[in-house]
C-alpha positions, 0 to 999 in steps of 0.5 A: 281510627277506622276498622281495618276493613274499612281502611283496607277498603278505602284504600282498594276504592283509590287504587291503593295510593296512600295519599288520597285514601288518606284524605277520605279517611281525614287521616294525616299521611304519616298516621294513614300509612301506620295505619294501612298497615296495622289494618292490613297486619290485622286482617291478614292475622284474622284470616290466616287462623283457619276454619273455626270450629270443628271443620275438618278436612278428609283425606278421602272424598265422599265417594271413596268413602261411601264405597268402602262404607258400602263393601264393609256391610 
């Protein structure tokens, strides 16, 4: 099978018609449209579980914060 992304891509190349990016993919349209929708199930899944690593978001913006950095010294 495909990568997902590769699916996804082929299936954004033809305008999103299952039929011929099924054909681009020598994919039987039953086991195309399964296919499309893991594919799309997947990297929805990938992309949905946020920054990695430490990544985190302030409540305050740098400036908030270098001004009360500079009034506290």
């Amino acid at each position: 099978m495909p990568h997902p992304f590769a699916t996804v891509m082929a299936l954004a190349e033809h305008d999103w018609d299952i039929g011929p990016a099924a054909r681009s993919l020598g994919l039987g349209r039953d086991a195309a449209e399964a296919q499309f929708l893991r594919s799309i199930r997947q990297l929805h899944r990938w992309y949905e579980e946020g920054p990695v690593g430490q990544t985190r978001y302030l409540d305050k913006s740098e400036s908030q914060q270098n001004a009360e950095n500079w009034t506290a010294a």
